[in-house]
N, C-alpha and C positions, 0 to 999 in steps of 0.2 A: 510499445515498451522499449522500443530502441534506444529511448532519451535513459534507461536506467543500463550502470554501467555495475557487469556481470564477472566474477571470477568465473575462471575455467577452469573443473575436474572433470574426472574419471571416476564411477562409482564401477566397484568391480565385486564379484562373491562367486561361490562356489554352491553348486545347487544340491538336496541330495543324492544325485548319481553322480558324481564327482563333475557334471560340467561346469563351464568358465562358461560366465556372463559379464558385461560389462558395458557403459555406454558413457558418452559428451553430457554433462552439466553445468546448470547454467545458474540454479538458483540455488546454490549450497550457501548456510549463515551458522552462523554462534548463534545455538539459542540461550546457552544458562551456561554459565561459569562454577558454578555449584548446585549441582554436578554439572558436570561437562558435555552439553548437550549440544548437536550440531542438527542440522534441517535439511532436505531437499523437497523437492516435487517431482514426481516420476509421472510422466502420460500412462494413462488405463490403457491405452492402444499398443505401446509400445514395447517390444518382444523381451525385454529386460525388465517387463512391472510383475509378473508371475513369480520370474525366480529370486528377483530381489524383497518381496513382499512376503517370501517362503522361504529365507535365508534368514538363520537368526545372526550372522555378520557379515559384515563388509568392510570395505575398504576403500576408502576416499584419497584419490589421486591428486592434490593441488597440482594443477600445471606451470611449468616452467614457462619464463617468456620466451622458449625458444621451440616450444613442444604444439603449434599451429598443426603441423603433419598432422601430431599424436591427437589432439581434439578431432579433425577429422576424419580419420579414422574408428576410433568408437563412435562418431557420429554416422558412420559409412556401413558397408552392410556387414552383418553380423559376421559373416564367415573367417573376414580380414580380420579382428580386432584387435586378438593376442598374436600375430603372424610374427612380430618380435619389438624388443625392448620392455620384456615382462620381467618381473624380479618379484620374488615371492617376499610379502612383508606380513607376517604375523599370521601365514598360512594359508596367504589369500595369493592369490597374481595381484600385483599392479603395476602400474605404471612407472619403468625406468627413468631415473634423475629428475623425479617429477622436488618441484618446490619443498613439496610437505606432505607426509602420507599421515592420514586418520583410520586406525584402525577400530571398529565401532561393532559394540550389539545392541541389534535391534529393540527399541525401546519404546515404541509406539508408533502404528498408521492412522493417518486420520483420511478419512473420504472428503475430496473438494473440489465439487465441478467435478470435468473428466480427467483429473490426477488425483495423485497419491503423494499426500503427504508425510517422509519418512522420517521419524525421529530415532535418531542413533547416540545412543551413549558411549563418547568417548571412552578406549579403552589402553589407547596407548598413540604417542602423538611422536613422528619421527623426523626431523625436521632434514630437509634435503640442502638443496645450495641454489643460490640465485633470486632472480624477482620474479616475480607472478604473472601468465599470462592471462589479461582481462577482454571481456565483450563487450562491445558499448558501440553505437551506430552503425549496428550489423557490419561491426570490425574487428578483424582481434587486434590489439594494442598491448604493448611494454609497459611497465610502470618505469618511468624515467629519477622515478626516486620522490624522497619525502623532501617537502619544499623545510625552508630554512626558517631556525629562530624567525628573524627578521622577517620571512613572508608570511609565517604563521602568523604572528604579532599585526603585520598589516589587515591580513583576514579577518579578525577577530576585534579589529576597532580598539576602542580603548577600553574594553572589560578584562581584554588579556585572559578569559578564561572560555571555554567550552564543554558543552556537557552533548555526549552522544547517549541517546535513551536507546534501549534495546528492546522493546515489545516480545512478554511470552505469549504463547497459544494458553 
């Protein structure tokens, strides 16, 4: 899967005994634009699929291109996670000067394989500053920006148009 090239967030929530949970994702998508529905997969193994599967919200960190630390980190062991650059958005902890924060209640799990598929219903969308940090050949990489009229236009041959299809569950 290294040839598919991955945004980098932070899912983060609050358990019901007030603790912080939080971890490194890799598979967050748009699923529905009406309503506003966003995806992850969480591993059945890992210490964050209990309280997040038993959290009816959360909060989705988009990472900055500048926030590598901060992915590993929540990917690192649990104790470090929240240690600092937390900022509280919509009553959740997340992640400081992150790209884009999604604040989300939980709106369905589906079982698949050994993870968990989380469907979150946008609840409020906070947009931060900067470009995105992405995963792609077990690398993190910058988005160096959107290519131009002119290279889109080459891309795209002479039909000049493009359609991206979005597949629901």
């Amino acid at each position: 899967m290294a040839c598919l090239a991955m945004p980098v967030a932070v899912v983060s929530m609050v358990d019901q005994a007030g603790g912080w949970h939080g971890a490194t994702l890799g598979s967050v998508v748009s699923l529905s634009l009406d309503p506003p529905l966003v995806m992850f997969a969480v591993g059945r193994g890992t210490g964050v699929h209990r309280p997040l599967c038993g959290s009816d919200r959360f909060c989705i960190s988009i990472l900055g291109a500048g926030q590598r630390a901060v992915a590993e980190q929540f990917a690192g062991a649990a104790a470090g996670r929240f240690a600092r650059g937390i900022v509280p958005v919509g009553g959740i902890p997340a992640v400081g000067a992150a790209a884009c924060w999604l604040v989300c209640g939980r709106s369905r799990l589906v079982e698949a394989g050994d993870h968990t598929i989380v469907i979150g219903s946008v609840e409020d969308v906070r947009p931060g500053t900067g470009g995105s940090l992405v995963y792609h050949g077990r690398r993190y990489h910058r988005l160096s920006g959107a290519l131009s009229g002119a290279e889109q236009d080459a891309e795209l041959g002479s039909s000049g148009q493009a359609e991206l299809v979005v597949g629901a569950l």
